[in-house]
C-alpha positions as CSV (number, residue, x, y, z in Angstrom):
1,X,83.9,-62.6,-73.5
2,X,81.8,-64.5,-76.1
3,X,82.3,-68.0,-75.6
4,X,83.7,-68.2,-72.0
5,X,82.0,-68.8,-68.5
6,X,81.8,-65.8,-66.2
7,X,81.4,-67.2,-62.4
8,X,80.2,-64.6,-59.5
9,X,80.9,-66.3,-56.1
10,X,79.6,-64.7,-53.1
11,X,81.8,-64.0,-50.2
12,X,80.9,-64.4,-46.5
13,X,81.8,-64.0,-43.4
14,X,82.5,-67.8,-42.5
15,X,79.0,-68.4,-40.7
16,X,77.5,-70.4,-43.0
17,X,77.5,-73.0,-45.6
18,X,78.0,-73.1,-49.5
19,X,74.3,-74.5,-49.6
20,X,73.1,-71.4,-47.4
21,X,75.3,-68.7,-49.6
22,X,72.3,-67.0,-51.7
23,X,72.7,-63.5,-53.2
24,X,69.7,-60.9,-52.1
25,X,67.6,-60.6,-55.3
26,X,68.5,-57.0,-55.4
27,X,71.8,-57.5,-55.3
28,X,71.7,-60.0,-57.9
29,X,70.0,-57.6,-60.2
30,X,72.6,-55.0,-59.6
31,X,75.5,-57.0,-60.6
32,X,74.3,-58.4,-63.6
33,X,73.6,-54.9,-64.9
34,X,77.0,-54.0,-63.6
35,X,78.6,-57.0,-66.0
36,X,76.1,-55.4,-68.7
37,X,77.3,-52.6,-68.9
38,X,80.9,-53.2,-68.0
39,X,80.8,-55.5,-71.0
40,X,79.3,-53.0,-73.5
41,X,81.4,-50.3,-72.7
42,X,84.7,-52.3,-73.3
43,X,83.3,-53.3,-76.9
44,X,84.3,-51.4,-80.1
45,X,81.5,-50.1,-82.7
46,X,78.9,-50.6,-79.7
47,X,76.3,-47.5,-79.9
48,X,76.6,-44.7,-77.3
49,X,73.3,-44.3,-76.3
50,X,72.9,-47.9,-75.4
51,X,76.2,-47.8,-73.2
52,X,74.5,-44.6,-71.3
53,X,71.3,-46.4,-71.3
54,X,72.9,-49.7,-69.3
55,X,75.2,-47.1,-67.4
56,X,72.0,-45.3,-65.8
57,X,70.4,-48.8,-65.1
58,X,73.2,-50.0,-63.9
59,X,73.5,-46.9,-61.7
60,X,69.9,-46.8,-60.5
61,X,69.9,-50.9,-59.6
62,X,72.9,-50.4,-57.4
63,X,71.4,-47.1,-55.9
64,X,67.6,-49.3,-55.4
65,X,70.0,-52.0,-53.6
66,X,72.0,-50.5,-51.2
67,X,68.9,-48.7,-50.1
68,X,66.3,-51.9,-50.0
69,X,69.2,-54.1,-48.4
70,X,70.4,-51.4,-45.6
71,X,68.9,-51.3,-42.7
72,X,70.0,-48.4,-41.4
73,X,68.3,-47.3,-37.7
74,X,69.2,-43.9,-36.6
75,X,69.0,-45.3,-32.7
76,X,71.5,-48.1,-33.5
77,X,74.1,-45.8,-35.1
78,X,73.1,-43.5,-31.4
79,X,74.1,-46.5,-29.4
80,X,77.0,-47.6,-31.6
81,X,78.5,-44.1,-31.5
82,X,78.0,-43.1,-27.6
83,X,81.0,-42.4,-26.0
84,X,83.2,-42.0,-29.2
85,X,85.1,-39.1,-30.2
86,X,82.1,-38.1,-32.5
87,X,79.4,-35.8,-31.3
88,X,75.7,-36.6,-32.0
89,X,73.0,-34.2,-32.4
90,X,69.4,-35.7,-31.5
């Protein structure tokens, strides 16, 4: 990968425009540890405990954001699910 340009492009839903398209800070964060990593692991004569030290950041960045950026509301899901073949406990 040395020399070349690596381009992340966010994906959307269509409601917006390319000015608008921004990447959550978390998010962000995550994936760059993601290409870290990704690109130590693939290298020869790279030390191990380095690889496991990106892999357990990279790890614990994705964990951090997909808790920060969910909102998850337990009455939402209630509504959502009502009527459905699942059964919901309160």
């Amino acid at each position: 990968m040395s020399g070349r340009l690596v381009t992340v492009k966010y994906v959307s839903d269509g409601l917006g425009t390319d000015d608008e398209m921004k990447i959550h800070k978390y998010a962000e964060d995550a994936i760059y540890k993601y290409i870290t990593y990704g690109i130590a692991s693939a290298k020869a004569n790279f030390p191990e405990y380095i690889i496991n030290r990106f892999r357990k950041e990279r790890r614990a960045a994705m964990r951090n954001a997909k808790i920060r950026l969910s909102s998850f509301k337990l009455a939402e899901l209630e509504q959502v699910m009502r009527n459905k073949s699942k059964f919901i406990k309160h």
